[in-house]
N, C-alpha and C positions, 0 to 999 in steps of 0.2 A: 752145302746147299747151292743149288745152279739154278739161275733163270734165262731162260731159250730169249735169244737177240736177233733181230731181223739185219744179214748184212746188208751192207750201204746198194746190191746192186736189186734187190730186193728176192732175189731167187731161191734163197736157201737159209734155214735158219744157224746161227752161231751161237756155242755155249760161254756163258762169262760166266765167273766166281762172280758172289755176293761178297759186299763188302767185308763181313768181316771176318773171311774164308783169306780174305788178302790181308789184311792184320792180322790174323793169326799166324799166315804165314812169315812174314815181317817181323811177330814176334819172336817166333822157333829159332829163325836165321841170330837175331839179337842175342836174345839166350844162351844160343852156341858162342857166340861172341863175350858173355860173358864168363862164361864158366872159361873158356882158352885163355883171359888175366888169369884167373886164379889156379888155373891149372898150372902155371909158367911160374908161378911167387909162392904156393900151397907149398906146407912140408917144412917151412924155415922155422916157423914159428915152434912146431908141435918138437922137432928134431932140437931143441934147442934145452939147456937146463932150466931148472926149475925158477931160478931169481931171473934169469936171463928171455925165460918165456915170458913172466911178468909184465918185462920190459915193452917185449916186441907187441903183445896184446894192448899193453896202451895207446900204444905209440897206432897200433890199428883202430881204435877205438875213434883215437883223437882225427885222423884223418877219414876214419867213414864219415865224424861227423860235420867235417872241415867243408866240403863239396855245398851242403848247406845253406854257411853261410851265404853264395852264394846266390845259391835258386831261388830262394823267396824273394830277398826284393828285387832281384835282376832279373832271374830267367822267368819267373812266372807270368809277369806281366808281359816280356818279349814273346813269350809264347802263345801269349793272347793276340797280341796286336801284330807279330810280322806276317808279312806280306806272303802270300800262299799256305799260311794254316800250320797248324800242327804237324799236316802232312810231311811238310816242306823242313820244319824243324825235326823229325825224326831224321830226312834223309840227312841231316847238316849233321845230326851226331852222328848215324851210322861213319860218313865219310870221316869226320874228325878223329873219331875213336880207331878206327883204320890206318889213319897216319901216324896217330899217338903209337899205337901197338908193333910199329916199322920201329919208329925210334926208341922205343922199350926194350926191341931184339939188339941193339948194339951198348945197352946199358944195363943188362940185367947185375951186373956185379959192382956197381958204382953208384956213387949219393942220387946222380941225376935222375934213377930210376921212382924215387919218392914222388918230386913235383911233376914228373907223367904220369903215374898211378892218381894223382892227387886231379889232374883236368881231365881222365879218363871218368874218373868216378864222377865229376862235376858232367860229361857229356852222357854218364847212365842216367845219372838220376833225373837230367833235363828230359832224354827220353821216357824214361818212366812217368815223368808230370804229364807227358804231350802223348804217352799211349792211355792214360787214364782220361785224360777230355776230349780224346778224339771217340771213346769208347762210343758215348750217343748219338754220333754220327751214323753208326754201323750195324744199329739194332732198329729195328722197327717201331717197340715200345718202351716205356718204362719197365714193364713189365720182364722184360730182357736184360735186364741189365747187369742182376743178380749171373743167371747164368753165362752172360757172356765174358765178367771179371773171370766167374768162376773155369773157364774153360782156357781162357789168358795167362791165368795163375798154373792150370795142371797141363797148359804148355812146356810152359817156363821148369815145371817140377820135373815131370817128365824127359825134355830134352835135358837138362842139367845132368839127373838121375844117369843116363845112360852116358853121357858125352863125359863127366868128371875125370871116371875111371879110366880113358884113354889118355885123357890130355893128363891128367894127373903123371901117366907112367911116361908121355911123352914131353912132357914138361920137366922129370927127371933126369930124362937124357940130355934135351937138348929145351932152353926155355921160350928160346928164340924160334924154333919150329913149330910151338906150343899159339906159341903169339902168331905163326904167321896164316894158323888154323883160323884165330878168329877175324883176322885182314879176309880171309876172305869169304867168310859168315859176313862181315859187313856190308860186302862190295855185294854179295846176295840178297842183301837186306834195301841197302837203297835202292838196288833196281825192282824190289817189291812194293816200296814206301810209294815209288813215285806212281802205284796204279790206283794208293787206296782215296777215296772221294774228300773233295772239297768239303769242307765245313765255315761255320762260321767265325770272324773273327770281331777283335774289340778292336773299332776306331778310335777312341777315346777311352781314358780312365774310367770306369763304373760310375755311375749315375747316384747317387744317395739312396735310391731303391734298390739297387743293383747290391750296395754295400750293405743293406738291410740284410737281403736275401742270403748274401755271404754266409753274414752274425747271425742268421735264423734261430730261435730256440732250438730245433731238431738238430741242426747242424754241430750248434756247440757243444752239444748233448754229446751226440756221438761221437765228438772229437775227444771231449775229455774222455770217455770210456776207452778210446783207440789208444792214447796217452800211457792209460793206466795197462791196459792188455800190452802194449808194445813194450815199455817198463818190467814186465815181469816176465818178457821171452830174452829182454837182455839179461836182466838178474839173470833167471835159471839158467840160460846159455852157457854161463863165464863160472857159476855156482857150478854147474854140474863138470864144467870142465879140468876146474884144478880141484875141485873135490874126489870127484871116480878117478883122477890121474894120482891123486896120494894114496888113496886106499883102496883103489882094485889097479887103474892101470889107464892107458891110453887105448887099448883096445876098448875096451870096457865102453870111454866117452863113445867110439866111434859106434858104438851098436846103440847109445842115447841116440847120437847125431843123428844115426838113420831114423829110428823110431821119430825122431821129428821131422823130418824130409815126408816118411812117409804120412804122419798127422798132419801135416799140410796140402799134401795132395789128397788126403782120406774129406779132408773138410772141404777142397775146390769142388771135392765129387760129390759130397752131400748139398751143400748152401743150396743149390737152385729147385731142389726135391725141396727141401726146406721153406724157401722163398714160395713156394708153391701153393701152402697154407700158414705161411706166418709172414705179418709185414717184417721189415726190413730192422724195426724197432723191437721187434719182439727177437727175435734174431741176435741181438745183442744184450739183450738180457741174460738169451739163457747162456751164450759163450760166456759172461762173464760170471756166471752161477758155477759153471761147471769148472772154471778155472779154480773158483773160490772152495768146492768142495773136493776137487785133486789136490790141493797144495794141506790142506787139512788132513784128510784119510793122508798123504804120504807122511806127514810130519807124526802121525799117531802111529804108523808102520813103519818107514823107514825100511831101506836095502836098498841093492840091488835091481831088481827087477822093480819095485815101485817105481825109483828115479826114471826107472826105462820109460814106465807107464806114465808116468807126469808129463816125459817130454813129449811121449804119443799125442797124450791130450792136451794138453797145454796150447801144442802148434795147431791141432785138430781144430781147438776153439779158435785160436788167434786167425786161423784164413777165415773163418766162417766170416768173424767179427769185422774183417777187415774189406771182405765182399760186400759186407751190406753197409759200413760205412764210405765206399765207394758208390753203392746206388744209393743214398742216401744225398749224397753231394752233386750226384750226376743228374739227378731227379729234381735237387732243389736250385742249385746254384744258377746262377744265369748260364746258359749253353756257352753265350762269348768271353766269360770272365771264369771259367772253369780252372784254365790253368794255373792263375794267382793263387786260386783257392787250396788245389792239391800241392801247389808248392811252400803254403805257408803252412798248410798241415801237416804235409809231410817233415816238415823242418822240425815239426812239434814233437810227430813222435819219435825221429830219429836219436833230438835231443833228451828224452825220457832213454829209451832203448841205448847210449850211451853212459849216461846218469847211473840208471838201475843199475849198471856191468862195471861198474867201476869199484863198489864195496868188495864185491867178490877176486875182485881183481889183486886189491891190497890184501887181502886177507881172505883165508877159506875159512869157512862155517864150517861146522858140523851138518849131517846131510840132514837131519831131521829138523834140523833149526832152520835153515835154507828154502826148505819146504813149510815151513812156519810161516814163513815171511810171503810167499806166495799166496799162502791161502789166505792172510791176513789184508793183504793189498787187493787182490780178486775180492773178497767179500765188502770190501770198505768201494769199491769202485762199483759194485754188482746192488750195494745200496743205497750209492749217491744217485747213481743211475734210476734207479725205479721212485725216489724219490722225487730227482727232476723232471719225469716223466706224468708224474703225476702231477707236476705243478704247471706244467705245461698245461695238460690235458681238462685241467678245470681253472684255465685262462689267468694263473696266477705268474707273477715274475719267475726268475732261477731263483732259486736262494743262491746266492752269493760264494764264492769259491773263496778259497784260503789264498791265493794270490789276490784277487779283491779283496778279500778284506783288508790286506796286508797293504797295499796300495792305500785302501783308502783312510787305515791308520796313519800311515806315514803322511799323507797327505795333508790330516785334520793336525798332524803333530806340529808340519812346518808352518800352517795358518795359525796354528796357536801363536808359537815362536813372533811370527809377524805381527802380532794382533791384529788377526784377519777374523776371526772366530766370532759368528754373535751368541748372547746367554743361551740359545737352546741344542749349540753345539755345533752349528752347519756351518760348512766350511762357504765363505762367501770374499766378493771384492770390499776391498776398504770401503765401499759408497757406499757400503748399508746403514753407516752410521749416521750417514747426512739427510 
C-alpha cells in the first residue's frame, strides 16, 4: 500500500511506503539473515550417529533455550524504555548480529563458535520481542493485527523456504561465505529499520494498572494455551525426528519437516480469512481442538503418511494459534509495556517447547504412542481452555492452575511448619493470634 506525499517544494506529489510495507521489508532482510546462521552450522547434527546426534540435539535444545534467560528480565523491559523505540532496538541487533556473524566466519571449527551462536540467538530473539510490539504501530486498527502477524509470519516462511536451499549448499562449501550472506541481509536491514515510525515508549516501570493489564484473564488464558500448542510442536518435532530416522530414514523426516514449514505458512495464509468472522478467542480454541483430534486419529492409524499429516497440521494450528495470541496481547497489553510482556511470554513458551523435546530426545517412542501423547495434551489444554473461558465469560475467577496450586500447597506446608496456620486453614502472619 502507498499514500501519495506532497514534496517539501510543493509542486509535485511523492510516493512513500506505509509503514508496515517498511517492516515487512526489515523483516524479509532479517529472515535472510537468519536462515545464513543456519545455513553455515545445518547438516552437523543430522550427518552425525545416532548416540552422537542425541548429543548435539541437546546440547541445541539447551542453548535455544539459554538466549531466554536473558530476554525477560533484561531485554524486555530495555526494549520498552530505550531511547528511540523499538525502531532503534531492531537496528542495534541487526548491526550486532552482523558483527557476531564476521567473527563466526573465522571460528566456524573451534569451541568459540558456541558463545557467538549463543548472543547471536540472544540479538534474534530481542528482535523478535521489538518486531512483535512495534507491530501496533504499523496497522491502522485492532482489527489488523490478525493479519498483519499473519503476513510477518508468511515473510519470514517464504523467504526461509527459498533462501535455505542456497545457503544450505553454500554453507557446505564454504561456512564462512554462508555467514557473510547474512552480514549483509543485515546491513540491508538496518538501513530499512531506521525508516520505520516512531512509537511509543515506557518511561517508567508499569503502573499497578498497567500490570493488571499484563495479568489480564484473556491474556493468561491464551498464554497458557500457547504454552501447551508450543510443548507439543517440540514433542512432535524431536518424536518425529529420531522416530522416521530408525524406521523409515532421514529422508523420510525431511518430507515431515516440509509438510510443517508448509502448515505453517498454510495457517499465516488462513488466520486473517479467519480473524474475519471469529474473534481472536475463538481462534484458539478451535487450533487447539484440531491439534487434539490429529494427535488421536494418528495414534488410532499410525504410518507414514499420517505422521506426514500430523506435522501438516499440527504447525497449520500452531501459526494460527500463535497470530491470535499475538493480537490478543497487542490488543490488550499497554502499547508502552508491550515488549516486557512478549519477552516473558515468550520465555514461557520457549521453556515448554524445550521441556516437551526432551523425552523424545532420551528415548523414541513408538510412533502411535507419540501421537497419543499429542492428542492427549491437545485435548486436556483445548478443555482447560474453554473451560477458563467460560469462567471468565460469566465474571467468575480462573480456576486455579496446577503450578498454583502447587505454590500454594507448599506455601500453607511451610506456615504450618512455622505455626503460621489459623484453625480454618489460611495461611496468615504470626499477629492473628494476638
Amino acid at each position: 500500500m502507498r499514500t501519495n506525499a506532497v514534496s517539501r517544494n510543493g509542486r509535485r506529489p511523492v510516493q512513500t511506503q506505509s509503514p508496515f510495507r517498511r517492516l515487512a521489508r526489515t523483516h524479509a532482510f532479517i529472515a535472510i539473515g537468519d536462515v545464513a546462521m543456519y545455513g553455515a552450522v545445518a547438516g552437523e547434527v543430522l550427518s552425525l550417529g545416532p548416540d552422537a546426534q542425541r548429543s548435539a540435539v541437546l546440547r541445541y535444545l539447551i542453548v535455544s533455550f539459554a538466549p531466554f534467560v536473558v530476554v525477560a528480565p533484561l531485554i524486555g523491559p530495555t526494549i520498552d524504555r530505550i531511547p528511540g523505540g523499538r525502531k532503534m532496538v531492531m537496528q542495534i541487533t541487526a548491526v550486532v548480529r552482523g558483527g557476531l556473524y564476521v567473527l563466526m566466519a573465522f571460528h566456524t571449527n573451534d569451541i568459540l563458535l558456541y558463545p557467538l551462536v549463543f548472543v547471536a540467538l540472544v540479538m534474534q530473539k530481542t528482535y523478535a520481542v521489538s518486531k512483535s510490539a512495534i507491530v501496533p504501530s504499523v496497522v491502522r486498527n485492532d482489527d489488523e493485527l490478525v493479519e498483519a502477524n499473519s503476513k510477518l509470519g508468511l515473510i519470514s516462511g517464504l523467504v526461509g523456504a527459498l533462501a535455505i536451499g542456497p545457503l544450505l549448499g553454500l554453507g557446505h562449501f564454504s561456512a564462512a561465505a554462508a555467514l557473510m550472506v547474512g552480514v549483509a541481509a543485515f546491513i540491508v536491514a538496518t538501513a530499512s529499520a531506521r525508516q520505520l515510525p516512531g512509537e511509543a515508549i515506557a518511561s517508567k516501570p508499569p503502573e499497578r494498572a498497567e500490570r493488571e493489564e499484563l495479568r489480564s484473564s484473556g491474556i493468561v488464558l491464551a498464554s497458557a494455551a500457547m504454552m501447551s500448542i508450543r510443548g507439543v510442536i517440540g514433542f512432535l518435532t524431536f518424536h518425529l525426528l529420531f522416530w522416521l530416522r530408525e524406521d523409515y530414514g532421514l529422508a523420510q523426516f525431511g518430507i515431515a519437516a516440509g509438510a510443517s514449514t508448509l502448515g505453517s505458512m498454510g495457517g499465516n495464509i488462513v488466520a486473517p480469512r479467519l480473524r474475519r468472522a471469529l474473534r481472536e478467542e475463538v481462534m484458539l480454541t478451535i487450533a487447539l481442538t484440531v491439534i487434539a483430534g490429529a494427535g488421536i486419529f494418528a495414534a488410532l492409524t499410525g504410518g507414514l503418511g499420517t505422521a506426514i499429516v500430523v506435522a501438516f497440521v499440527a504447525n497449520f494450528s500452531a501459526a494460527i494459534s500463535r497470530l491470535a495470541f499475538d493480537s490478543i496481547v497487542q490488543r490488550d497489553a499497554p502499547d508502552a509495556n508491550q515488549g516486557r510482556a512478549f519477552a516473558r511470554y515468550e520465555t514461557r513458551f520457549q521453556l515448554s517447547w524445550v521441556l516437551a523435546g526432551l523425552p523424545p530426545v532420551f528415548f523414541t517412542l513408538p510412533g502411535q504412542v507419540g501421537f497419543l501423547v499429542v492428542g492427549l495434551v491437545g485435548s486436556f489444554a483445548a478443555a482447560s481452555y474453554l473451560i477458563g473461558s467460560r469462567a471468565v465469560r460469566s465474571g467468575k475467577p480462573l480456576p486455579m492452575s496446577l503450578t498454583q496450586r502447587a505454590r500454594k500447597g507448599l506455601e500453607t506446608t511451610v506456615a504450618k511448619r512455622r505455626g503460621n496456620t489459623p484453625p480454618n486453614g489460611n495461611t496468615r502472619p504470626k499477629t492473628w493470634r494476638k
